[in-house]
mmCIF file as Biopython writes it, N, C-alpha, C and O atoms, coordinates in Angstrom:
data_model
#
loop_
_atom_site.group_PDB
_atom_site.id
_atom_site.type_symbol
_atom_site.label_atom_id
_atom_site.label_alt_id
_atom_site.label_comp_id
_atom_site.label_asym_id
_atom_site.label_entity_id
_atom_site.label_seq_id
_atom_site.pdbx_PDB_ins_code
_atom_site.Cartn_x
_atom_site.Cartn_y
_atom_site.Cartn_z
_atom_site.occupancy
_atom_site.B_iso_or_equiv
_atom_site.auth_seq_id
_atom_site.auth_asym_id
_atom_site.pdbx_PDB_model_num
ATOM 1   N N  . UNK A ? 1  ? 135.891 136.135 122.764 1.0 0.0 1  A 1 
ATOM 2   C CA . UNK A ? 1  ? 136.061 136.268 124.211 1.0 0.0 1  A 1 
ATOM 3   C C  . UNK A ? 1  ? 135.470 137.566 124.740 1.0 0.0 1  A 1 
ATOM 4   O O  . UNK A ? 1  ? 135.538 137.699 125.962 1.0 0.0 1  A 1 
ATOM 5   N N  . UNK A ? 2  ? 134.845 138.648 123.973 1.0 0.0 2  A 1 
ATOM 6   C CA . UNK A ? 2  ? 134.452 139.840 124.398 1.0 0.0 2  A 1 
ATOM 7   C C  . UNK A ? 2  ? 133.400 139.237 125.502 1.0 0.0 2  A 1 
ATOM 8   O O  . UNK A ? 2  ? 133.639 139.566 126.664 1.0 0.0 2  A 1 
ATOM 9   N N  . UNK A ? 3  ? 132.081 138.257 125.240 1.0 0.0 3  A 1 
ATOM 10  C CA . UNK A ? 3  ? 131.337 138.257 125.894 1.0 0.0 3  A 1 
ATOM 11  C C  . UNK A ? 3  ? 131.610 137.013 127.347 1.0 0.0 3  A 1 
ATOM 12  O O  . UNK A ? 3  ? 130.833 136.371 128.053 1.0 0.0 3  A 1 
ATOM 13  N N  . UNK A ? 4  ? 133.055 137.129 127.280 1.0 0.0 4  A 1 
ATOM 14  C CA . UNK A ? 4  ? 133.804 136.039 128.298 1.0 0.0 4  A 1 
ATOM 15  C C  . UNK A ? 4  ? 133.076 134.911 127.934 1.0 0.0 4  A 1 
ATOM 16  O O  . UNK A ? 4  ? 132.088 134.737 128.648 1.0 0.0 4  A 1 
ATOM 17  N N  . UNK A ? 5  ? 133.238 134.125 127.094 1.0 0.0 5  A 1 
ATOM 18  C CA . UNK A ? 5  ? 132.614 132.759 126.665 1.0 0.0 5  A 1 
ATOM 19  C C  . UNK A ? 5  ? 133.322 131.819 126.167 1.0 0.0 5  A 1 
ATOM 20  O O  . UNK A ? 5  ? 133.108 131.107 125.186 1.0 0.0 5  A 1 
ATOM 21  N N  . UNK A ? 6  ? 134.384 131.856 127.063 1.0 0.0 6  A 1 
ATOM 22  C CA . UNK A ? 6  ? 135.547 130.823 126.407 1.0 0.0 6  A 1 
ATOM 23  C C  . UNK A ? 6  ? 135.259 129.647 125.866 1.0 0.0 6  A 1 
ATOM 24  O O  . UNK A ? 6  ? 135.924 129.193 124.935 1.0 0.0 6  A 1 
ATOM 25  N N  . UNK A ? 7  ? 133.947 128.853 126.539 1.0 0.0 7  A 1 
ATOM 26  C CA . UNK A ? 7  ? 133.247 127.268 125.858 1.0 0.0 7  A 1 
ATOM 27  C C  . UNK A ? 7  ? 132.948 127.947 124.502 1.0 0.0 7  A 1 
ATOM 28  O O  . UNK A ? 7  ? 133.167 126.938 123.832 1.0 0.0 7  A 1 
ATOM 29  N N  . UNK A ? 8  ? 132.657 128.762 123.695 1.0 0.0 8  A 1 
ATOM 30  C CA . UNK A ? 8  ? 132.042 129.184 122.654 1.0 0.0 8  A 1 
ATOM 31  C C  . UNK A ? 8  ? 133.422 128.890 121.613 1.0 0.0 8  A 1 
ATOM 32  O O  . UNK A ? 8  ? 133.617 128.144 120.653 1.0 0.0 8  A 1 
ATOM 33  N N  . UNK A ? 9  ? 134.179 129.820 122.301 1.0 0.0 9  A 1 
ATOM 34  C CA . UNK A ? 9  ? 135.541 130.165 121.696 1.0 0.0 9  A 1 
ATOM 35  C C  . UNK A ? 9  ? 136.027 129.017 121.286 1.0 0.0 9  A 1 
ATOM 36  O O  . UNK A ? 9  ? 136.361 128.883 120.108 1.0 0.0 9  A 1 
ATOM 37  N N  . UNK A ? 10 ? 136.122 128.199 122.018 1.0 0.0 10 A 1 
ATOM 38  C CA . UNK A ? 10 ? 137.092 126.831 121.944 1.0 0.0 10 A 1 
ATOM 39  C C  . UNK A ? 10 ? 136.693 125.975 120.958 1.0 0.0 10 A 1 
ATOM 40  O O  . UNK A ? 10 ? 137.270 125.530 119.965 1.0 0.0 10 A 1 
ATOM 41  N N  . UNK A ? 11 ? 135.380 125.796 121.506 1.0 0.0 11 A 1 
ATOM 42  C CA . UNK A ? 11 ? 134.475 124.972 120.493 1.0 0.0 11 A 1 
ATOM 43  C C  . UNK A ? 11 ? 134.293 125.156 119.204 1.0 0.0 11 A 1 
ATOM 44  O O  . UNK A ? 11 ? 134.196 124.190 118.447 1.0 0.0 11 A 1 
ATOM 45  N N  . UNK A ? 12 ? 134.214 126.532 118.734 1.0 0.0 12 A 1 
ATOM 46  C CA . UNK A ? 12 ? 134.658 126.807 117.072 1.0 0.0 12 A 1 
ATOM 47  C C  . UNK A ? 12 ? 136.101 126.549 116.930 1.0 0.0 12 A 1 
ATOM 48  O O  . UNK A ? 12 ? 136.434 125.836 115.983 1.0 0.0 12 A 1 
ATOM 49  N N  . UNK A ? 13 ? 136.940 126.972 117.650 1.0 0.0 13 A 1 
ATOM 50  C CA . UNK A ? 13 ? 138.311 126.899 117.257 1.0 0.0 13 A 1 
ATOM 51  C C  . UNK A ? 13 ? 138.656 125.283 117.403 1.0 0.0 13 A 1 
ATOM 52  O O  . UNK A ? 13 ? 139.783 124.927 117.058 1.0 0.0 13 A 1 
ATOM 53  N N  . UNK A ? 14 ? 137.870 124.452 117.824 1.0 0.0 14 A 1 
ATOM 54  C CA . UNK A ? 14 ? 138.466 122.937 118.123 1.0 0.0 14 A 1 
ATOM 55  C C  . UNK A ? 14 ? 139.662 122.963 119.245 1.0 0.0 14 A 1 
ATOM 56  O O  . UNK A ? 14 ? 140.857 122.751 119.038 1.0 0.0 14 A 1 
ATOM 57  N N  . UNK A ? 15 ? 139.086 123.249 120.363 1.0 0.0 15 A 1 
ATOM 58  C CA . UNK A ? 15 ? 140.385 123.634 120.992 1.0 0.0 15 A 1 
ATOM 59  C C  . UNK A ? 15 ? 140.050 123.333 122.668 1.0 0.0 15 A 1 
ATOM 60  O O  . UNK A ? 15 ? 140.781 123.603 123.621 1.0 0.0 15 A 1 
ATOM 61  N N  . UNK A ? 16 ? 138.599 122.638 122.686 1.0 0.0 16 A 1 
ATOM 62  C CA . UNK A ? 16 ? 138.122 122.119 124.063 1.0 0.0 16 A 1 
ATOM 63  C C  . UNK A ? 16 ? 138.693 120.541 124.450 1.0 0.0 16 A 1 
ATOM 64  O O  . UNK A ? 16 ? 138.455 119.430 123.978 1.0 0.0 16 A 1 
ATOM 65  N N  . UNK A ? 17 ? 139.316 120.894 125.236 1.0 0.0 17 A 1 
ATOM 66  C CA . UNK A ? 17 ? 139.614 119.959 126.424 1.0 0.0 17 A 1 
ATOM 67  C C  . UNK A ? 17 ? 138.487 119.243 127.260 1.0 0.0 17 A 1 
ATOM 68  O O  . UNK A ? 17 ? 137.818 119.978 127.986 1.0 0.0 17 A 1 
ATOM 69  N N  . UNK A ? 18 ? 138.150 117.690 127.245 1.0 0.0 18 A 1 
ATOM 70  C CA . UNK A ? 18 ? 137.362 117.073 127.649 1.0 0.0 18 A 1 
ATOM 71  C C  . UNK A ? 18 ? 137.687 116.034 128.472 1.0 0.0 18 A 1 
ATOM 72  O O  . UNK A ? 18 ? 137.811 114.895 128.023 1.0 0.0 18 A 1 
ATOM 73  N N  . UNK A ? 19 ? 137.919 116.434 130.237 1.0 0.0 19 A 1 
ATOM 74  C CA . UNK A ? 19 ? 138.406 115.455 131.042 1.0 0.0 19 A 1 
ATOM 75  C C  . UNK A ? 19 ? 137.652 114.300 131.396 1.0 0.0 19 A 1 
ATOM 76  O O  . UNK A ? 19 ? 138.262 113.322 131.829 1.0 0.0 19 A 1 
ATOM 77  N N  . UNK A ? 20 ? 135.989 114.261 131.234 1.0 0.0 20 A 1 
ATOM 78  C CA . UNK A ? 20 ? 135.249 113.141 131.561 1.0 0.0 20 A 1 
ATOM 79  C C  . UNK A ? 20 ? 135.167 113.797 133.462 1.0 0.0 20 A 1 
ATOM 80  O O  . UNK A ? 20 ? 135.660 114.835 133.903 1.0 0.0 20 A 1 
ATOM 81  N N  . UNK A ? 21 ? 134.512 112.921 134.077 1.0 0.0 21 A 1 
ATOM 82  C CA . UNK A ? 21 ? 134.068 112.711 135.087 1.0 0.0 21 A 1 
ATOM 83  C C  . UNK A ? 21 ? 135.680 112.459 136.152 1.0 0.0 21 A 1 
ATOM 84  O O  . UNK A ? 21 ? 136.647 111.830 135.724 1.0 0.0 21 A 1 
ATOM 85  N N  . UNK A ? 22 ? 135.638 112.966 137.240 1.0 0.0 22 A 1 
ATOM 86  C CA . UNK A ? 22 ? 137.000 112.446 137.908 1.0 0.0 22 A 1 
ATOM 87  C C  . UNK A ? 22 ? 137.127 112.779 139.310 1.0 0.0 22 A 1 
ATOM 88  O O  . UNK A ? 22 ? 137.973 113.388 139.964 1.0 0.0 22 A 1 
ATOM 89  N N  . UNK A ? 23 ? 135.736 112.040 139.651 1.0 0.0 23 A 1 
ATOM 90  C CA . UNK A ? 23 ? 135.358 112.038 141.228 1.0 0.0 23 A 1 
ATOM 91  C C  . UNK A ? 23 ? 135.955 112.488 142.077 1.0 0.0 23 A 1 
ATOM 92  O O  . UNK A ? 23 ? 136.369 111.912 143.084 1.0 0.0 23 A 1 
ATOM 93  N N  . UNK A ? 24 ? 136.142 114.187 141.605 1.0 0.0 24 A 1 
ATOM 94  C CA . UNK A ? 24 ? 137.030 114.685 142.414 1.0 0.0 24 A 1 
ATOM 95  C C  . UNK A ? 24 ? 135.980 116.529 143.085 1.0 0.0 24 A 1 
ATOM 96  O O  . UNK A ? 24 ? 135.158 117.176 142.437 1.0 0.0 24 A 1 
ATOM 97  N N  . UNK A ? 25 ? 136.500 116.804 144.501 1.0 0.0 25 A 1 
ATOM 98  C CA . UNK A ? 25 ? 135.379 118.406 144.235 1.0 0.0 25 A 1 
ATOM 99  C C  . UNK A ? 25 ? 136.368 119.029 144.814 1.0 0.0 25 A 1 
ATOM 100 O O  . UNK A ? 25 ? 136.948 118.664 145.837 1.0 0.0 25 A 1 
ATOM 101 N N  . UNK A ? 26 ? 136.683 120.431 143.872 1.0 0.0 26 A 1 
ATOM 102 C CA . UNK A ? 26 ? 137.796 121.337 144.249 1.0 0.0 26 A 1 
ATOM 103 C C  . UNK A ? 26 ? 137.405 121.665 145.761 1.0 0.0 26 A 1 
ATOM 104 O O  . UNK A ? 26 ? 138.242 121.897 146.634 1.0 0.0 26 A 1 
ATOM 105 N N  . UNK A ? 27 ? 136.093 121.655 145.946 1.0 0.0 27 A 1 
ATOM 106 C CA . UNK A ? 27 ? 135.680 122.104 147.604 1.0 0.0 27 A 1 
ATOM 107 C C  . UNK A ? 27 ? 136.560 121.288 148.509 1.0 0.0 27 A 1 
ATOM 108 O O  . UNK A ? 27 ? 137.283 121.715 149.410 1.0 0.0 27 A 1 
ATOM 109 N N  . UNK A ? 28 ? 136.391 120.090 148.139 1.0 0.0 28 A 1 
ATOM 110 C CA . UNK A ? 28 ? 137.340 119.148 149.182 1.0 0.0 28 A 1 
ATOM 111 C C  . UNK A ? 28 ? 138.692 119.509 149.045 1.0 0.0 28 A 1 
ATOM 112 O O  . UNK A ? 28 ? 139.368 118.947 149.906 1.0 0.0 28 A 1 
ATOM 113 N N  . UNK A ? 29 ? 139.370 120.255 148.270 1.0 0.0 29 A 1 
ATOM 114 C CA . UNK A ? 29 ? 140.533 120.465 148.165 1.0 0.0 29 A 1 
ATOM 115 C C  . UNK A ? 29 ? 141.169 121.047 149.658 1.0 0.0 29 A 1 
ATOM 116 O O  . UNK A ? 29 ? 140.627 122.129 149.886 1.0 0.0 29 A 1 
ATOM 117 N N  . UNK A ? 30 ? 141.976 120.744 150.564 1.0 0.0 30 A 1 
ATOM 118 C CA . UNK A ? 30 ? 142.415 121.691 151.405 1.0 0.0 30 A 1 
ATOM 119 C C  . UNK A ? 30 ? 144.564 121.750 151.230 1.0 0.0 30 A 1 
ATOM 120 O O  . UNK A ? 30 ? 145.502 120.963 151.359 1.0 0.0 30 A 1 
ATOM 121 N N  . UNK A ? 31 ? 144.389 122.918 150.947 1.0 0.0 31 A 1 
ATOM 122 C CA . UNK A ? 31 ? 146.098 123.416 151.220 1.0 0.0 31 A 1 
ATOM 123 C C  . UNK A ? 31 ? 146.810 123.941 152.505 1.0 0.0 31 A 1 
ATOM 124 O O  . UNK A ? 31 ? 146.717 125.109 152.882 1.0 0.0 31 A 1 
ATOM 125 N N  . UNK A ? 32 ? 147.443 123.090 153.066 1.0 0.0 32 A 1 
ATOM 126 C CA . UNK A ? 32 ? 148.572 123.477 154.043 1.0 0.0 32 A 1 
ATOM 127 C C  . UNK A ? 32 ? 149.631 124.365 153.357 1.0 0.0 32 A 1 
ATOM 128 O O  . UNK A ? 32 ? 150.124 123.906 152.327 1.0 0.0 32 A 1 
ATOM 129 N N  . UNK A ? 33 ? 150.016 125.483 153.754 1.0 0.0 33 A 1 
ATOM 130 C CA . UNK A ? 33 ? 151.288 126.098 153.502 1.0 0.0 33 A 1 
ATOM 131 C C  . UNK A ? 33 ? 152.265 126.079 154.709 1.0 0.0 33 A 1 
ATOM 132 O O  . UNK A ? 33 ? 151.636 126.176 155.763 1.0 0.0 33 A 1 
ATOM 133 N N  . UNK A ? 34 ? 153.506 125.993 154.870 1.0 0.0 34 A 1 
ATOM 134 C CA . UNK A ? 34 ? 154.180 126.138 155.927 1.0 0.0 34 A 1 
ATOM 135 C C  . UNK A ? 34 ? 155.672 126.380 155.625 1.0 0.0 34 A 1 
ATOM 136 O O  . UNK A ? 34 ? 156.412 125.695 154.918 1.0 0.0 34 A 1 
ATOM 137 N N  . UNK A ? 35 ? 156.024 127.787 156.490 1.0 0.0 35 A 1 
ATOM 138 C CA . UNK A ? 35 ? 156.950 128.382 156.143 1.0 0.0 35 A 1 
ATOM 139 C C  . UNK A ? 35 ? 158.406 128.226 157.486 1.0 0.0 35 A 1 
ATOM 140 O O  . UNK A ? 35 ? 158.114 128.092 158.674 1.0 0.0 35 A 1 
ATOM 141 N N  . UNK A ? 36 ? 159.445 128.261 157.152 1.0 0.0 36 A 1 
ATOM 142 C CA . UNK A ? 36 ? 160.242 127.690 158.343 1.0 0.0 36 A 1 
ATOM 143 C C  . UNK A ? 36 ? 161.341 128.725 157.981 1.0 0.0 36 A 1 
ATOM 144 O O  . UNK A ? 36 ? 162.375 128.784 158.646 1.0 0.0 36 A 1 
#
């Protein structure tokens, strides 16, 4: 992790997570907060 390369890291360690495709874009994400 020195050279912040966590895909590197994982991938020797067997330790990557592989969600596939999931027609989703954090951009579209919008959050309402509302406080009362």
């Amino acid at each position: 992790l020195r050279g912040f390369d966590a895909y590197t890291f994982f991938h020797r360690a067997g330790g990557l997570l592989f969600t596939g495709p999931t027609q989703t874009n954090v951009n579209d994400l919008v959050l309402l907060a509302v406080w009362r």
